[in-house]
DOGU-291000 format. One record per residue: residue in three letters; chain; x, y, z of N, C-alpha, C, CB in turn. Coordinates in Angstrom, 3 decimals. Atoms other than C-alpha are relative to their C-alpha. Glycine has a CB too. Layout:
# DOGU-291000
SITE,ALA,A,X,Y,Z,X,Y,Z,X,Y,Z,X,Y,Z
...
END
This chain:
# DOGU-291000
SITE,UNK,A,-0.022,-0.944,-1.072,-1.589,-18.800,1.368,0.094,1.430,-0.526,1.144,-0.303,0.925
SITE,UNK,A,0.341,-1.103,0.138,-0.756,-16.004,-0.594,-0.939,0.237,-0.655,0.715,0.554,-0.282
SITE,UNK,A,1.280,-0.296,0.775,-3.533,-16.133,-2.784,-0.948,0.871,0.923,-0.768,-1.421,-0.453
SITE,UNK,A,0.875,-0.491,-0.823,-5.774,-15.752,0.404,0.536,1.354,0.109,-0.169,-0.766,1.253
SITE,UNK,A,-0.229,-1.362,-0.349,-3.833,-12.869,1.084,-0.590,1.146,-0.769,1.293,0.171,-0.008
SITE,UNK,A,0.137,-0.721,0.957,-4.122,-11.054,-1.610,-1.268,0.283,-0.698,0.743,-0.394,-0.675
SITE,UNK,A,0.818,0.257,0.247,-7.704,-12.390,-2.429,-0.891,1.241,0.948,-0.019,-1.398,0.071
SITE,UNK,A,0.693,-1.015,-0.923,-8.314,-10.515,0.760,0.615,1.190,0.477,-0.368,-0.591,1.111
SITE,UNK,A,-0.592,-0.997,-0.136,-6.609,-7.652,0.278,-0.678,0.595,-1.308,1.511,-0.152,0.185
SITE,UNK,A,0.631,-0.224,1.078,-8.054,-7.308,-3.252,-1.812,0.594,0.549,0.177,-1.533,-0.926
SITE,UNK,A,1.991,-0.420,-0.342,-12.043,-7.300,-1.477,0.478,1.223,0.624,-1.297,-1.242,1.391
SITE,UNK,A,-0.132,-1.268,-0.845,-10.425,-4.673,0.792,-0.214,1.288,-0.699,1.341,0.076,0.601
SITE,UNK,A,0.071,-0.691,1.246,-9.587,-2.530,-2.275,-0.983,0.214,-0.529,0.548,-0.416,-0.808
SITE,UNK,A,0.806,-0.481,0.881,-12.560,-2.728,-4.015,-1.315,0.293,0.959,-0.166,-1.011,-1.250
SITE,UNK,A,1.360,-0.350,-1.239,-14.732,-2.082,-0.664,-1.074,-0.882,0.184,-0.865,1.306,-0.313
SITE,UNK,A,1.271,1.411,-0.474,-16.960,-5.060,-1.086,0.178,-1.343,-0.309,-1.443,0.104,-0.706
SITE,UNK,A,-1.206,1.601,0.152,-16.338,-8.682,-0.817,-1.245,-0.598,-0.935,0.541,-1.353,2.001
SITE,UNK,A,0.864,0.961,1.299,-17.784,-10.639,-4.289,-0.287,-1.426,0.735,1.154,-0.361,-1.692
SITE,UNK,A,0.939,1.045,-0.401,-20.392,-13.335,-3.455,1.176,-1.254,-1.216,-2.203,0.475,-0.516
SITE,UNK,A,-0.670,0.887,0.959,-17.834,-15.159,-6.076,1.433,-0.688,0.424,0.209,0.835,-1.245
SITE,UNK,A,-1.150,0.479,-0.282,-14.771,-16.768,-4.617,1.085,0.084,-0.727,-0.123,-0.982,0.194
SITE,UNK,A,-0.613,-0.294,1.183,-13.364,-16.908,-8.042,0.319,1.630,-0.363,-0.885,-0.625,-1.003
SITE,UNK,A,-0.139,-1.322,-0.140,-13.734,-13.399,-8.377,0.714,0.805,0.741,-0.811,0.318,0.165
SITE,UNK,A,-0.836,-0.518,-1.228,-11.720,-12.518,-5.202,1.218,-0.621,-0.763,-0.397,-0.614,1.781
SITE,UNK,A,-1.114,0.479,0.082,-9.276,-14.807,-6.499,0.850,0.833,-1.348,-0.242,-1.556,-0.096
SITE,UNK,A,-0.284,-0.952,1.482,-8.826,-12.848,-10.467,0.211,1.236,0.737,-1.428,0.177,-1.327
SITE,UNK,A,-0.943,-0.912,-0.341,-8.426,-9.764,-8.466,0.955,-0.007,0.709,-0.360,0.722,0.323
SITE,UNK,A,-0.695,0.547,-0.933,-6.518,-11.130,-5.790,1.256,0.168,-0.916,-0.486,-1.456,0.555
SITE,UNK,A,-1.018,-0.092,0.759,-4.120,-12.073,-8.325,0.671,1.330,-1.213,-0.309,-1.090,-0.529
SITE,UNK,A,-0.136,-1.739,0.235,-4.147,-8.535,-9.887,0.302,0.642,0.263,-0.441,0.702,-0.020
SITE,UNK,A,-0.404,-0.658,-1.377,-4.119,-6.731,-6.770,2.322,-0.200,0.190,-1.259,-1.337,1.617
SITE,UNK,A,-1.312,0.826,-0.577,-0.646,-9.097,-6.269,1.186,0.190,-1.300,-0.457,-1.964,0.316
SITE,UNK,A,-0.682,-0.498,1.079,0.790,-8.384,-10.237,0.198,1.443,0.047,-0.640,-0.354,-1.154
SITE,UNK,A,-0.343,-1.775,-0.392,0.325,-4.417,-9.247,1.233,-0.068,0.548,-1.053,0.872,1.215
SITE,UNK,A,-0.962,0.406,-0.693,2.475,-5.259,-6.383,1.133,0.043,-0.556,-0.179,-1.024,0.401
SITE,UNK,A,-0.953,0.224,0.151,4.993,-7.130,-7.497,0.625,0.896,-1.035,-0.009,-1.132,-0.106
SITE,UNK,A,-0.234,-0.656,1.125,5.210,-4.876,-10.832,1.151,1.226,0.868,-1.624,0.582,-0.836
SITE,UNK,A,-0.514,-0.725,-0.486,5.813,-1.983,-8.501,1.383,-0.051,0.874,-0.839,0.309,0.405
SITE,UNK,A,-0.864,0.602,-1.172,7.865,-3.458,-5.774,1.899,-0.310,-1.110,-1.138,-2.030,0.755
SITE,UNK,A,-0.821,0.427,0.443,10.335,-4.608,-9.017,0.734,1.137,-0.431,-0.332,-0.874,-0.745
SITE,UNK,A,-0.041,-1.015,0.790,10.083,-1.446,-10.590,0.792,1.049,0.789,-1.354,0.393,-0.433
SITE,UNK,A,-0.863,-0.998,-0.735,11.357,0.515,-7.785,1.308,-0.617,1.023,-1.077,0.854,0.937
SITE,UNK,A,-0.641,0.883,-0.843,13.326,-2.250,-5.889,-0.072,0.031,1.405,1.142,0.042,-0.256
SITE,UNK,A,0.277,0.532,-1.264,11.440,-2.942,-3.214,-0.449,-1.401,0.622,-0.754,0.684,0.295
SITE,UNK,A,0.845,1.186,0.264,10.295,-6.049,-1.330,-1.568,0.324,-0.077,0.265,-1.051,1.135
SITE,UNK,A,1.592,0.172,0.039,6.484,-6.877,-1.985,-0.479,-0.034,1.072,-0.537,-1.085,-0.585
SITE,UNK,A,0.587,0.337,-1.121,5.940,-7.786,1.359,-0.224,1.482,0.620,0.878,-1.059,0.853
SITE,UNK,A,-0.372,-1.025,-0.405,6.844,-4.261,2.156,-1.735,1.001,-0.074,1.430,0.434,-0.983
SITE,UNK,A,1.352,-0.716,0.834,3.814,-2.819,-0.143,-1.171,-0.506,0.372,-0.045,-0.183,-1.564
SITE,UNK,A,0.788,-0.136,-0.400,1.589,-5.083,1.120,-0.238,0.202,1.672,-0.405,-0.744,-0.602
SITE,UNK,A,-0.184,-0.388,-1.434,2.320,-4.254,4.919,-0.156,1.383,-0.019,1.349,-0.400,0.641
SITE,UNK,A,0.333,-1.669,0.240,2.018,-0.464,3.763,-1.541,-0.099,-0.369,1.017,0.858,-1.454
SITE,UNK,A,1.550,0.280,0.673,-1.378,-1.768,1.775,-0.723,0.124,1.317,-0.324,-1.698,-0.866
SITE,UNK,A,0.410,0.322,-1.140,-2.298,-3.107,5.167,-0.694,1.364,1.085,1.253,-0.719,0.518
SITE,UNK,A,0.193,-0.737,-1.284,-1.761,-0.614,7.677,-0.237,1.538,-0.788,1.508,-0.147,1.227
SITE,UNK,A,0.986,-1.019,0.534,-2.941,2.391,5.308,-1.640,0.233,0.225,0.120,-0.186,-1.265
SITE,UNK,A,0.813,0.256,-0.164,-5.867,0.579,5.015,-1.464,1.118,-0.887,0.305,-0.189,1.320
SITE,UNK,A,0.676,-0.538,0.405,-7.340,2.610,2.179,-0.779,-0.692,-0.885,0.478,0.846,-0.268
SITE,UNK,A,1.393,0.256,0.907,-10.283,2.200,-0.698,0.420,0.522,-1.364,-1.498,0.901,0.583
SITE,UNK,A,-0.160,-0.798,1.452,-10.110,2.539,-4.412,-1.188,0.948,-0.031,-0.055,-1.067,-1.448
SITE,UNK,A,1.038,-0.831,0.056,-12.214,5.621,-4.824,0.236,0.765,1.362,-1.402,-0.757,-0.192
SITE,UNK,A,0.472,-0.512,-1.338,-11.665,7.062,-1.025,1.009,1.209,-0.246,0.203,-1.083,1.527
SITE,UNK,A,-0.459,-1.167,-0.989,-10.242,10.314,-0.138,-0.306,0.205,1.247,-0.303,1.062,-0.376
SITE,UNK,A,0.695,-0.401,-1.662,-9.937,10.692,3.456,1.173,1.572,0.354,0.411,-1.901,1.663
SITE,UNK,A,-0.491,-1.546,-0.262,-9.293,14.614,4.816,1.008,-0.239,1.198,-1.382,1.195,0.478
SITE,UNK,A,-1.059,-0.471,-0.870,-5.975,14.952,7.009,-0.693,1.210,1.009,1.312,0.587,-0.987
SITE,UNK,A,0.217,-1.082,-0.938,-6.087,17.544,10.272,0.487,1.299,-0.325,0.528,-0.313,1.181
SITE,UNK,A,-1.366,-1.003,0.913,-2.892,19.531,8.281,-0.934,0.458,-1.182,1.729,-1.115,-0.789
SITE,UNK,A,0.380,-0.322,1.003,-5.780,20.121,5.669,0.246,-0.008,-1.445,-0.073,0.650,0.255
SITE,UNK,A,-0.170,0.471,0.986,-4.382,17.828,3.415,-1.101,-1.296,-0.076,1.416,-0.206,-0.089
SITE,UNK,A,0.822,1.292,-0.177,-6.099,14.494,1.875,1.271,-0.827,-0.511,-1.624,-0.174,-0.976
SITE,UNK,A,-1.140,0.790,-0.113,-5.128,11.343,1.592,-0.698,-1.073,-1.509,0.259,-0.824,1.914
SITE,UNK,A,0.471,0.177,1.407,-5.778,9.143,-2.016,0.187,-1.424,0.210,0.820,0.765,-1.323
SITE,UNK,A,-0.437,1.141,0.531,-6.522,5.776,-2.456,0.116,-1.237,1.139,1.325,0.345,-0.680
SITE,UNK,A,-0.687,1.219,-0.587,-5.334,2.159,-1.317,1.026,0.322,1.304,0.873,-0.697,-1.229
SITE,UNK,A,-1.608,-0.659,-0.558,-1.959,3.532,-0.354,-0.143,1.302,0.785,1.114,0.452,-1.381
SITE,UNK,A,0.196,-1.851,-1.248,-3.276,7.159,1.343,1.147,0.806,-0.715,0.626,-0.137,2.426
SITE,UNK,A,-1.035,-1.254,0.333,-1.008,9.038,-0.961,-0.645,1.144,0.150,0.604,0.060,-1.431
SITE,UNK,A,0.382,-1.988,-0.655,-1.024,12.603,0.560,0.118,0.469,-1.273,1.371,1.114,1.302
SITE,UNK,A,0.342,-0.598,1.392,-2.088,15.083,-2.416,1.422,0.811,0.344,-1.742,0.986,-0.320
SITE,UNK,A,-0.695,-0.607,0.576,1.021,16.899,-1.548,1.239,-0.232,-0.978,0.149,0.489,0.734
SITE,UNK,A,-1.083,0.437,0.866,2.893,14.470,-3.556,-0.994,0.141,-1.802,0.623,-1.962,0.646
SITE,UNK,A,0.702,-0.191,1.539,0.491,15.380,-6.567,0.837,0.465,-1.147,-1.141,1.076,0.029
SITE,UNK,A,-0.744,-0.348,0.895,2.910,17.752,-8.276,1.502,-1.004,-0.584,0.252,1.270,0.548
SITE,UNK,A,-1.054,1.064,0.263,5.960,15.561,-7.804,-0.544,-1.370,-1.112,0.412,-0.629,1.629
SITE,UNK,A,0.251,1.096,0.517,4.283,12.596,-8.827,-0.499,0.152,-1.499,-0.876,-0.637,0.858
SITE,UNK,A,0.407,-0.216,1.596,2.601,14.222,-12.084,1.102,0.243,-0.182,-1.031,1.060,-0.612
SITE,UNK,A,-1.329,0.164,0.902,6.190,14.852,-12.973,0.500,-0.955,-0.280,0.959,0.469,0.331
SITE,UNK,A,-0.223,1.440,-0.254,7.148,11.605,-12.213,-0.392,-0.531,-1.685,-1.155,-0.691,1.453
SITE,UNK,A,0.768,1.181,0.979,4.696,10.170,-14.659,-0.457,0.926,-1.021,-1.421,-0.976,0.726
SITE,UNK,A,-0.223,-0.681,1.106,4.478,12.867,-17.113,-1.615,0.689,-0.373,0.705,-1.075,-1.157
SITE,UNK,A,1.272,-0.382,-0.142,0.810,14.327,-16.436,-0.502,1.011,0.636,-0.509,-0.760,0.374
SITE,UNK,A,0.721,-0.813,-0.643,-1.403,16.158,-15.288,-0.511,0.056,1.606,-0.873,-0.052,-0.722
SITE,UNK,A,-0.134,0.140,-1.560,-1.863,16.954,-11.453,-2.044,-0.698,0.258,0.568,2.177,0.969
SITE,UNK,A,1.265,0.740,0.197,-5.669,16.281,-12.198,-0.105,-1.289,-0.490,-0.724,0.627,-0.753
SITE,UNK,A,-0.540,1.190,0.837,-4.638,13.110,-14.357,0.501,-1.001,0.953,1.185,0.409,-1.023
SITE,UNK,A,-0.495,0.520,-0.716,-2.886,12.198,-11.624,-0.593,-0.520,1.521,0.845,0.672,-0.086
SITE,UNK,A,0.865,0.365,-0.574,-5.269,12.417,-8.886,-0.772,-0.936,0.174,-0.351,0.468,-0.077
SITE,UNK,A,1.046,1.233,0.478,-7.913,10.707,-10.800,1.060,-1.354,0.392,-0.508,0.088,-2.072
SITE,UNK,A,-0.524,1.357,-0.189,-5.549,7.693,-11.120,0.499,-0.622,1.352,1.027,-0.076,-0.828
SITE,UNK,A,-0.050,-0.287,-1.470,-4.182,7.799,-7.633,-1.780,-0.090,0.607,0.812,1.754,0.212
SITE,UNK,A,0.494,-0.194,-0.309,-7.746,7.800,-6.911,-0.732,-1.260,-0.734,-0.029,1.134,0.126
SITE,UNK,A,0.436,0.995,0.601,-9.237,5.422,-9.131,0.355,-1.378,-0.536,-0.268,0.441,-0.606
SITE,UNK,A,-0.104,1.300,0.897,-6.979,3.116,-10.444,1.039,-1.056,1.217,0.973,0.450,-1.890
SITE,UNK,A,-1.079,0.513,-1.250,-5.310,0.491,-7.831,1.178,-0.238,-0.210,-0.261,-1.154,0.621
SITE,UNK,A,-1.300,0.024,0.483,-2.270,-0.372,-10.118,0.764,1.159,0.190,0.003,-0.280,-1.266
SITE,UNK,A,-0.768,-1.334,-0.452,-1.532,3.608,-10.017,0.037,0.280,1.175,-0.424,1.122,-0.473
SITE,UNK,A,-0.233,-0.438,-1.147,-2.287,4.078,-6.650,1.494,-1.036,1.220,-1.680,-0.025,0.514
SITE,UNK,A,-0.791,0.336,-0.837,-0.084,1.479,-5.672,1.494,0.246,-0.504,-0.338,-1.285,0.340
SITE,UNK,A,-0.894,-0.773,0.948,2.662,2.401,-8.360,0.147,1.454,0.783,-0.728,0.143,-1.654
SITE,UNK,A,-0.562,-1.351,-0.556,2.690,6.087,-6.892,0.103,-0.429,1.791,-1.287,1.553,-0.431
SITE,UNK,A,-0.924,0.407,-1.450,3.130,4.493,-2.906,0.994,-0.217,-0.470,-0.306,-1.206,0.959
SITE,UNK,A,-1.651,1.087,0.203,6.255,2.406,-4.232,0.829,1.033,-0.136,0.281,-1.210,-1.561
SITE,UNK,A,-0.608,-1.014,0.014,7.269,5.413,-5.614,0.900,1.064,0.838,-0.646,0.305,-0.306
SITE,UNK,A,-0.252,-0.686,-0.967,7.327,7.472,-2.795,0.514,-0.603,0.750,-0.775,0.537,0.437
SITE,UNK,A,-0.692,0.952,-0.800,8.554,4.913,-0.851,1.599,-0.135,-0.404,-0.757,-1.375,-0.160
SITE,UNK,A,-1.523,0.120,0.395,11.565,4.577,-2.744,1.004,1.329,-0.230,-0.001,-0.760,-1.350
SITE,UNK,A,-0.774,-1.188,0.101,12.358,8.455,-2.698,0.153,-0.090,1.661,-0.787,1.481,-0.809
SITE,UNK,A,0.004,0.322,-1.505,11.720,7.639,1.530,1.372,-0.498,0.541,-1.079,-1.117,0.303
SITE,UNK,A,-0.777,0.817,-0.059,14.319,4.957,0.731,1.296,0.695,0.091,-0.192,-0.844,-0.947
SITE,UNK,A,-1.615,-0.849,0.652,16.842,7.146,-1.136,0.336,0.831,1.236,-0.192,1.325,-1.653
SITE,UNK,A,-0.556,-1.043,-0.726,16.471,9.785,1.158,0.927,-0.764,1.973,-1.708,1.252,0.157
SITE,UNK,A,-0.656,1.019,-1.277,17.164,7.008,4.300,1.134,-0.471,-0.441,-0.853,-1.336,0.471
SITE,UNK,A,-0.679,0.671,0.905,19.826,5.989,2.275,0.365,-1.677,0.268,1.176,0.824,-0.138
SITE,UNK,A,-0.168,1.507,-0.041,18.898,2.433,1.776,-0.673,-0.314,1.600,1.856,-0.514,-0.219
SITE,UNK,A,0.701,0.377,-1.570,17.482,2.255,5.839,-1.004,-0.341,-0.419,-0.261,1.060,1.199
SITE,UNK,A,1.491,0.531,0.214,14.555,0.186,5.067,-1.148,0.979,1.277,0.047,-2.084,0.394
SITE,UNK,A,1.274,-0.406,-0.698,12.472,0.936,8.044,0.102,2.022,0.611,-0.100,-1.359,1.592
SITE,UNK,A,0.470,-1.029,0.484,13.375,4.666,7.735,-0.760,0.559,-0.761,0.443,0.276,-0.166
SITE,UNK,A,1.104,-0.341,1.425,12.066,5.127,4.867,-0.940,-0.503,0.348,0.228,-0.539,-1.508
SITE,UNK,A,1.304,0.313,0.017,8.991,3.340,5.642,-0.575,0.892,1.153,-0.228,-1.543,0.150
SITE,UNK,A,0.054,-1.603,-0.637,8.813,6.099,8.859,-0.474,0.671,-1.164,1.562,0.761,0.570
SITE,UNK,A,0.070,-0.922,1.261,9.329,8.878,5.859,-0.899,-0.121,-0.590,0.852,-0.048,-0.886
SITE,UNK,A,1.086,0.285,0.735,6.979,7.043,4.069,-1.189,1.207,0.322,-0.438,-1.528,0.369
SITE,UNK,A,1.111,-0.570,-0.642,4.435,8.403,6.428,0.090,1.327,0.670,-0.405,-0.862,0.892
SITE,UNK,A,0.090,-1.007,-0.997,6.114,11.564,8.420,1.555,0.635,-0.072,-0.481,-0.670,1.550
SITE,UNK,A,-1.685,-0.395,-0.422,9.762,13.716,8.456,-0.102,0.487,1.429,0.802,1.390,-1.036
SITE,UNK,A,0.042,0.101,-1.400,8.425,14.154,11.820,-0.175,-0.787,1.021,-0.511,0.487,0.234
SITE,UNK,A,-0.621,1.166,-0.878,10.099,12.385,14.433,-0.910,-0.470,0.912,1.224,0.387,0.793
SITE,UNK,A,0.731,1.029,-0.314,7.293,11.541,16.570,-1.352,-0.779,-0.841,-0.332,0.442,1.113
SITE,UNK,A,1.540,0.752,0.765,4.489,11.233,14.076,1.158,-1.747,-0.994,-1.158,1.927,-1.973
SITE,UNK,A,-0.652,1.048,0.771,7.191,8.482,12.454,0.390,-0.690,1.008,1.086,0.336,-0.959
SITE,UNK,A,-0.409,1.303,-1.051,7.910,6.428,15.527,-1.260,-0.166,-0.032,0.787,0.114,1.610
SITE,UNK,A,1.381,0.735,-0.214,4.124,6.378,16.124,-0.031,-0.758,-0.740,-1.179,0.592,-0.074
SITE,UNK,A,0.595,1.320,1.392,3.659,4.840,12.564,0.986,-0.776,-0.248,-0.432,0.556,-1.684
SITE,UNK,A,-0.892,1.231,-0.086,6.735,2.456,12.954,-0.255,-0.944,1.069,1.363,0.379,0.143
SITE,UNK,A,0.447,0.609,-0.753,5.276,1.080,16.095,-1.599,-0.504,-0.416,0.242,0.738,1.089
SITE,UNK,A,1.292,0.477,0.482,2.084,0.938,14.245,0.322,-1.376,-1.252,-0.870,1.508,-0.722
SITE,UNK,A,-0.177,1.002,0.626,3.663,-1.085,11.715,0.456,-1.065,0.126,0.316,0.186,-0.580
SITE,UNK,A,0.064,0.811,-1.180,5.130,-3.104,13.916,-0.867,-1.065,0.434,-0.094,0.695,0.806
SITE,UNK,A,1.468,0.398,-0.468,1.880,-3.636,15.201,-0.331,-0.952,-1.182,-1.190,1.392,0.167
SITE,UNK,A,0.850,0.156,0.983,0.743,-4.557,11.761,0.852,-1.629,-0.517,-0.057,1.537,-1.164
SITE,UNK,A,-0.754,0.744,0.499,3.692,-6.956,10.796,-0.496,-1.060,0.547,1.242,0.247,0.102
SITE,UNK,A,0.266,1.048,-1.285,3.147,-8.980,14.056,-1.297,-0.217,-0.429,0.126,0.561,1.719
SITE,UNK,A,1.250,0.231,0.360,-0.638,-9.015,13.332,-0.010,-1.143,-1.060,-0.607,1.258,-0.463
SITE,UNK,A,0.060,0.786,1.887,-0.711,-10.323,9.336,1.730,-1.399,0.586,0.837,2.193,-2.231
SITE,UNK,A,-1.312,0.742,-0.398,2.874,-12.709,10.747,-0.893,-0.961,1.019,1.446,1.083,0.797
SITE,UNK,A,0.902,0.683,-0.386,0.253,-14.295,13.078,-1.487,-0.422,-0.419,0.030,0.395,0.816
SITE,UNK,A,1.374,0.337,0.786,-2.629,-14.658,10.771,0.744,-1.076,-1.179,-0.921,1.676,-0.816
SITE,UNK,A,-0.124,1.219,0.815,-0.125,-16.442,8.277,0.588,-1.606,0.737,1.037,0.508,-1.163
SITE,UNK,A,-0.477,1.212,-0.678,1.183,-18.868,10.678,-1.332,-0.761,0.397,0.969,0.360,1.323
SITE,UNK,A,1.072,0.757,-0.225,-2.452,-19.740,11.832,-0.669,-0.869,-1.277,-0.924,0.926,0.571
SITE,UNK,A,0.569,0.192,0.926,-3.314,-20.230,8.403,0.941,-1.275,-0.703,-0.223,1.321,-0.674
SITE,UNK,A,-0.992,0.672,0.152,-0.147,-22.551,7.899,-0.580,-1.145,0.498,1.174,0.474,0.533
SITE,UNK,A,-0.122,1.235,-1.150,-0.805,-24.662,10.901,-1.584,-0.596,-0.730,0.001,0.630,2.230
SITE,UNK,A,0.965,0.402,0.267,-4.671,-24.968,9.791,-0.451,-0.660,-1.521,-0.557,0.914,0.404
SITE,UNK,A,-0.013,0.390,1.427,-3.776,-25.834,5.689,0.922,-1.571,0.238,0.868,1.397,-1.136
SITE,UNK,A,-0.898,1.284,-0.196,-1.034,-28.661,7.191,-0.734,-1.343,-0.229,0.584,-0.040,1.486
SITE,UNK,A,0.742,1.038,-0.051,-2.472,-31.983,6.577,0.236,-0.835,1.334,0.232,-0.721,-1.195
SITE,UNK,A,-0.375,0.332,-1.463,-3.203,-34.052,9.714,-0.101,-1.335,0.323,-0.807,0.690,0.969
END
């Protein structure tokens, strides 16, 4: 079950789904070692990252332009204004940092977790604050995207139960 997940969270990532099954499955499981790497690294759950993966709903390679005349990077939609922070973070260059955030899915999901876990700190420890924060220090743009995630939990929470009931032997 999680394989599928991840199999199909992996095609999401790379924007096109491989005529190879096998192939979904090697990144799949890739996609899912990013993850967990990150998720350990900052002490979060996984499920967390991919429910953020989810309802981001970004592209390795995508920049999409904000209204605030910011963009957004990646898998994860990291906003460029965490560019400087995050090249400190990781000891680089704000261009260096981009690129990877932009290109590489291990970094892009490595710099969400990140931010997520300064979301965390700053919630101190409030999980679903911080996942708000994640996205907004403004109070309605962060209920919207907690009801969106919400949304998202319930969604993927009824896709694995269907997928349960339909793997059961009968």
């Amino acid at each position: 079950m999680k394989r599928f997940l991840f199999a199909a969270l992996a095609a999401l990532l790379g924007g096109t789904l491989s005529a190879h099954a096998a192939d979904n499955m090697a990144r799949g499981a890739f996609v899912s070692d990013c993850i967990n790497a990150a998720a350990s690294t900052y002490r979060l759950p996984p499920a967390v990252l991919v429910i953020l993966l989810n309802m981001e709903n970004g592209r390795l390679g995508e920049v999409s332009g904000n209204s605030n005349h910011t963009v957004d990077i990646g898998p994860m939609q990291v906003n460029a204004s965490w560019l400087p922070k995050l090249a400190a973070h990781w000891k680089a260059s704000k261009e260096e940092t981009y690129r990877a955030l932009r290109d590489e899915v291990c970094a892009n999901i490595e710099g969400g977790a990140w931010i997520l876990r300064q979301a965390l700190d700053e919630a101190k420890g409030d999980l679903w604050e911080g996942v708000g924060l994640y996205h907004s220090h403004k109070e309605a743009h962060k209920t919207d995207y907690l009801r969106k995630v919400f949304q998202q939990v319930m969604r993927l929470q009824k896709q694995v139960l269907a997928e349960t009931v339909q793997a059961e032997p009968k």
